[in-house]
C-alpha positions in Angstrom: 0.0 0.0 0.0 2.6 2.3 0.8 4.6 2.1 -2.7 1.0 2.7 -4.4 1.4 6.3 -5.0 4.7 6.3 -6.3 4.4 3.4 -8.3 0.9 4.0 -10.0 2.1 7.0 -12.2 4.8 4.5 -13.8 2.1 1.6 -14.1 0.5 4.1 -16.2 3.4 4.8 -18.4 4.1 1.1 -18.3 0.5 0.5 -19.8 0.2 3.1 -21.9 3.5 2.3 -23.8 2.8 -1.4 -24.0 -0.5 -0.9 -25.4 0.9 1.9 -28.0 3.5 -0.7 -29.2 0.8 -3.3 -29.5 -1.4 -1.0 -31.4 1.2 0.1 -33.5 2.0 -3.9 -34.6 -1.3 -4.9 -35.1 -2.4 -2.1 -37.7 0.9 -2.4 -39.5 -0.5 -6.2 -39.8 -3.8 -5.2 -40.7 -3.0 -2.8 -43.3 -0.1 -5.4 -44.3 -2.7 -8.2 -44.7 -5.3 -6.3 -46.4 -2.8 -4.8 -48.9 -2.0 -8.2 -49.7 -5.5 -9.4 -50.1 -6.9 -6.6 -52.4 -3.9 -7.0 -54.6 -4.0 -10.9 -55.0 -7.8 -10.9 -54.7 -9.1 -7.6 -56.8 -6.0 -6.2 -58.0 -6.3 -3.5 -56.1 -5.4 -1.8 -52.6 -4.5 1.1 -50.8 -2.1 2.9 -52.7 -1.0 4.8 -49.0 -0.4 1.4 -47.2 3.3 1.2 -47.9 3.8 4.8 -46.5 1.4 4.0 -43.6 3.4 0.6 -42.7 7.1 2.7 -42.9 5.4 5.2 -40.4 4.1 3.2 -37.8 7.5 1.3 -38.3 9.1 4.3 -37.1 6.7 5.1 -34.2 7.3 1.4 -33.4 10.7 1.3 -33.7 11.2 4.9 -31.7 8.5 3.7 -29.1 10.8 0.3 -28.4 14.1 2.1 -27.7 12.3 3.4 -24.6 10.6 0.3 -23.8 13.9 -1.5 -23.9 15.1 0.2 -21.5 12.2 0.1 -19.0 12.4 -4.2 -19.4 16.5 -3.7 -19.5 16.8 -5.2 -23.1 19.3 -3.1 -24.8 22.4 -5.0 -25.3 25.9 -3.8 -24.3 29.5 -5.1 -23.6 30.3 -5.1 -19.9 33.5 -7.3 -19.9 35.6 -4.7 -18.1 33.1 -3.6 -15.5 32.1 -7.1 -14.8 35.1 -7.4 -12.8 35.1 -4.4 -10.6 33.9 -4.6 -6.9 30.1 -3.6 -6.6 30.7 0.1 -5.4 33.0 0.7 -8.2 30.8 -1.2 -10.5 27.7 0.9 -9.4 29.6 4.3 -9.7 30.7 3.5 -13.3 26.8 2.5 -14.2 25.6 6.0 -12.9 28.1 7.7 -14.9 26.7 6.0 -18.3 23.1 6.4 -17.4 24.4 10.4 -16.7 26.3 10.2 -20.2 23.1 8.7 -21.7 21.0 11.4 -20.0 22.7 14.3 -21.4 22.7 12.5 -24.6 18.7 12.1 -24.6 18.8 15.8 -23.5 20.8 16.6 -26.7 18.1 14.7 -28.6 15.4 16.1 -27.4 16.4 19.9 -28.7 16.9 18.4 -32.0 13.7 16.9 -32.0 12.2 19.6 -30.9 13.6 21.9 -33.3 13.1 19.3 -36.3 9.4 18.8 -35.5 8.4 22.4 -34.2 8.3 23.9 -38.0 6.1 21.6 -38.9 3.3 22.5 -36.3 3.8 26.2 -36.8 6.1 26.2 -34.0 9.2 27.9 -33.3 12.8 26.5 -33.0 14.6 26.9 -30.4 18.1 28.9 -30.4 21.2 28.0 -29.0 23.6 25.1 -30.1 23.4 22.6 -27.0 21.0 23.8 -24.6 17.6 26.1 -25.7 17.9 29.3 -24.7 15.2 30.8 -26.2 12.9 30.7 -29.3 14.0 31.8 -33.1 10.8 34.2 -33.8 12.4 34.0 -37.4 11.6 29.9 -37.7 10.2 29.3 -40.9 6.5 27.9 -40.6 6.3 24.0 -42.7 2.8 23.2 -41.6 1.7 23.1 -45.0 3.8 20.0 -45.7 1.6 16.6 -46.0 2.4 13.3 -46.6 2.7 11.6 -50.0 -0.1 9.8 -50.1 -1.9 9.1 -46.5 -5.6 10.6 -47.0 -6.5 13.2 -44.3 -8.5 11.6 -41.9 -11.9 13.6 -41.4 -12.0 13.9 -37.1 -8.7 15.5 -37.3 -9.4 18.4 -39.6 -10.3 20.9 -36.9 -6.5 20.6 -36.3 -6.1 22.9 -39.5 -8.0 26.1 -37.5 -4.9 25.9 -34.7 -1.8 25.3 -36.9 -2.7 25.9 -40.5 -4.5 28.9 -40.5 -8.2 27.2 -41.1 -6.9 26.0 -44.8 -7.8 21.6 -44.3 -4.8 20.1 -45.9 -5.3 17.3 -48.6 -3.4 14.4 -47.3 -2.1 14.1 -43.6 0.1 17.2 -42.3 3.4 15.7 -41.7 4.0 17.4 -38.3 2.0 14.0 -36.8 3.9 11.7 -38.0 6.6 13.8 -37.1 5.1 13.6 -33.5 6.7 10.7 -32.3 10.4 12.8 -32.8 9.5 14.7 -30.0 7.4 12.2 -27.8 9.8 9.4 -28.1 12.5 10.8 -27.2 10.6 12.5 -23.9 9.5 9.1 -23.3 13.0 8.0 -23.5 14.3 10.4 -20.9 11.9 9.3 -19.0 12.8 5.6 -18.9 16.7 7.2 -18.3 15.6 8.5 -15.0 13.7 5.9 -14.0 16.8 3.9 -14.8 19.2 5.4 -12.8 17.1 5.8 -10.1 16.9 2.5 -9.8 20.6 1.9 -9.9 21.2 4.4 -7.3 18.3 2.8 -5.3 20.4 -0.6 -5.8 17.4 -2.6 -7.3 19.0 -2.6 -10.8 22.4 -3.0 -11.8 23.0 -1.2 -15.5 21.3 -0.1 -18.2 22.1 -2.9 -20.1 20.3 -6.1 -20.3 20.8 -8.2 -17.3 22.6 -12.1 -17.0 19.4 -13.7 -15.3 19.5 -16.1 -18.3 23.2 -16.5 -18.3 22.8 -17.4 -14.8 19.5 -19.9 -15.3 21.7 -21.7 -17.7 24.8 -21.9 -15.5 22.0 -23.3 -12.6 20.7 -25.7 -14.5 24.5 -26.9 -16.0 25.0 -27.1 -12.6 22.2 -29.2 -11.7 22.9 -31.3 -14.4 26.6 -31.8 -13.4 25.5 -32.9 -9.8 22.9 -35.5 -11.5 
């Protein structure tokens, strides 16, 4: 009961990303499978599928680098720090996750400032850090996809960022979206990373040896057999 508070707000990340990544697989399938049926079937199809599929791709792919590091799946070499006591060993794991924060940090004002034209918003100046917004950004929200149609519920977006004129295909600043929102999401994950190797529960960012170590068990077992 007592960890309830703390720990609901991360269940809710925890769901929330699980069930975009899900989403995000099963209509790539769909429109995959569809594509595939209309072309075999009636020689036809949805001539925005294969732009569609590349995009939720992306989201997917952008969307898993964060969830890799909430399960601790991202791989890494750790033959050096393997052999140093655990205090050592713990001091060198909060300077990567630090390294890795400042690196997500970079990110994010890049993805900021790629994105931010293309929602009529405004870069932000400074090479490293933000320290401010350019007034003089040039505004892309006029930019749409190749071929993805414009989905009707989301054309009262064009009265808030492209000056009430209803683009003809989708805007790209959404698919652009996940620039911005992944790599938050990602910074996220960092922190709750290396809070939990400062907390001692985890041990890296990396992925862990519980396999290594149920193989080695069972050898063992084996062995004694």
């Amino acid at each position: 009961m007592s960890d309830t508070p703390k720990g609901a707000p991360r269940r809710r990340i925890d769901v929330w990303e699980q069930t975009a990544i899900a989403t995000l697989l099963g209509l790539m399938t769909l429109i995959t499978f569809i594509n595939v049926v209309l072309r075999y079937g009636f020689n036809s199809g949805f001539i925005w599928g294969l732009e569609a599929t590349l995009i939720l791709f992306a989201w997917l792919v952008i969307f898993g680098v964060s969830h890799a590091f909430r399960v601790t799946a991202h791989l890494g070499v750790d033959a050096a720090t393997s052999f140093l006591p655990a205090g050592p060993k713990r001091a060198v794991a909060l300077l990567s996750a630090a390294v890795c924060i400042f690196y997500a940090l970079l990110m994010l004002k890049g993805a900021w400032d790629y994105w931010a034209p293309f929602a009529g918003f405004q870069t932000t100046t400074g090479r490293w850090f933000p320290t401010g917004f350019d007034a003089s950004t040039r505004d892309r929200a006029f930019y749409i996809t190749e071929q993805i149609p414009m989905p009707w519920f989301l054309e009262f977006l064009a009265g808030w960022i492209n000056q009430g004129e209803v683009w003809e295909k989708l805007p790209r600043f959404i698919p652009y979206f996940i620039l911005p929102l992944g790599i938050s999401l990602l910074l996220v994950r960092l922190l709750q990373a290396t809070r939990e190797i400062y907390a001692g529960s985890r041990e890296s960012l990396i992925v862990s040896h519980e396999a290594e170590d149920a193989v080695e068990s069972v050898a063992a077992l084996n062995r004694e057999s």
